[in-house]
N, C-alpha and C positions, 0 to 999 in steps of 0.2 A: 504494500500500500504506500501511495506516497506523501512524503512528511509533508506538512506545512509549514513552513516558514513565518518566526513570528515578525511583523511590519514593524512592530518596536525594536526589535535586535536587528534587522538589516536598515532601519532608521538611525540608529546609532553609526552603524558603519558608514552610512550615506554622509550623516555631517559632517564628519572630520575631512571626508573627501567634498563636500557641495554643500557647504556652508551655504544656509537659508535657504537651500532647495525641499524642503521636508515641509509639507502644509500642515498633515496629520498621518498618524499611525496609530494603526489597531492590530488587533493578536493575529488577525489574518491579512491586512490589507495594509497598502503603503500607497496615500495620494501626494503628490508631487507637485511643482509649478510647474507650467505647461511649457515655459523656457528651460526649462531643465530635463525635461522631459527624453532630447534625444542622449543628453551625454548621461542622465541617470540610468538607462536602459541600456546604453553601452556598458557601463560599470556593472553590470547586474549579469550579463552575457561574458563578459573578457574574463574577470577576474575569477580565477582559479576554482577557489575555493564555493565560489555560487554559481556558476557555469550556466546560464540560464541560455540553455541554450536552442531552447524550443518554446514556439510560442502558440498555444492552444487555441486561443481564438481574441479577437478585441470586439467589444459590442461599444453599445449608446447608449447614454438614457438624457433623456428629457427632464430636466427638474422645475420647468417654466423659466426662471432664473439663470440658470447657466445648464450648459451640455457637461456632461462628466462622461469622459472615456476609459472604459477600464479594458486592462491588458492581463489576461491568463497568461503566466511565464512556466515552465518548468525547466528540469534541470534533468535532464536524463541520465545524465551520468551520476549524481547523486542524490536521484528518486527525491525532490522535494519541489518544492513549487511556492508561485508567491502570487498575489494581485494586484498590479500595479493602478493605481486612478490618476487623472489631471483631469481638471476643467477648461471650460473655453465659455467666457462670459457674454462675447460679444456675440449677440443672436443674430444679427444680421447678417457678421461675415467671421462665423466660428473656423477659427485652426490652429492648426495642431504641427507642429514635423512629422514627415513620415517617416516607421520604422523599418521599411521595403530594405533598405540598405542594409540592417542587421538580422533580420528574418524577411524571406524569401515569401513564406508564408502570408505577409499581411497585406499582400499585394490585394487580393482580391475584397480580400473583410475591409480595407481602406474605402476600396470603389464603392462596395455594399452600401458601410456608412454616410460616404460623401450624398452620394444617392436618396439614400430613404432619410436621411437627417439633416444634408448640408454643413457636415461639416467638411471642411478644405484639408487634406492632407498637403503640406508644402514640402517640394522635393520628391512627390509621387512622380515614379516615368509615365506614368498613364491613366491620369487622373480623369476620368471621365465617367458617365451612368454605368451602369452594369445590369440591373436591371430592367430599368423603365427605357423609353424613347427619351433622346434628346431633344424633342421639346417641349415633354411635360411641363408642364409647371407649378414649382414647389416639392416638396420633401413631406413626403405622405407620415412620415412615421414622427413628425413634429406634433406637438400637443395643439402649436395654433395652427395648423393648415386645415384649409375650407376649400371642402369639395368643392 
């Protein structure tokens, strides 16, 4: 079974490397600031000892208020795993860096998102619908969108 990782103990490790990058941490989750976002996920991947080297899946949620993006990590190599969060305040033109560069993987769950939520991954090679037609209009899976 694989371990979970506590967000307070790889929180500790995070600040001495990315001072002020730590929003909040809980026993299972670590939210991030959203500038920090790509080099805290590189540190979570490289380094040795947390090797996060596979990425499960990234979703959306809507909180009216801001978008929060959360990122499933594991670690194959030393069966544990962690949940990465950031937010993205700005509801008109929400984004994020993309993590295509470090996992291969998020290639597609990026387009998903940008699509049914509008958020913008920046640094996507092919940021575009994936779903719907391009010229829907709107992000069906936003709280305010009006059929």
């Amino acid at each position: 079974m694989t371990a979970v990782l506590s967000g307070k103990e790889i929180a500790r490790q995070l600040t001495e490397k990315f001072p002020e990058s730590i929003i909040e941490s809980g026993q299972d989750y670590l939210v991030v600031k959203n500038e920090s976002l790509l080099a805290v996920a590189a540190f979570l991947k490289d380094t040795p000892e947390l090797n996060f080297d596979y990425l499960n899946f990234i979703t959306a949620v809507d909180y009216y208020h801001y978008f929060e993006v959360v990122y499933r990590l594991s670690s194959l190599e030393h069966n544990h795993s962690l949940v990465l969060k950031t937010h993205c305040a700005d509801r008109e033109n929400p984004a994020l860096p993309s993590v295509t560069g470090l996992w291969q993987g998020a290639d597609f769950q990026e387009r998903e998102i940008y699509d049914l939520m509008g958020i913008n991954f920046e640094g996507h090679p092919n940021m575009k619908r994936i779903l719907l037609w391009e010229e829907f209009s709107g992000h069906p899976l936003r709280k305010d969108f009006v059929r």
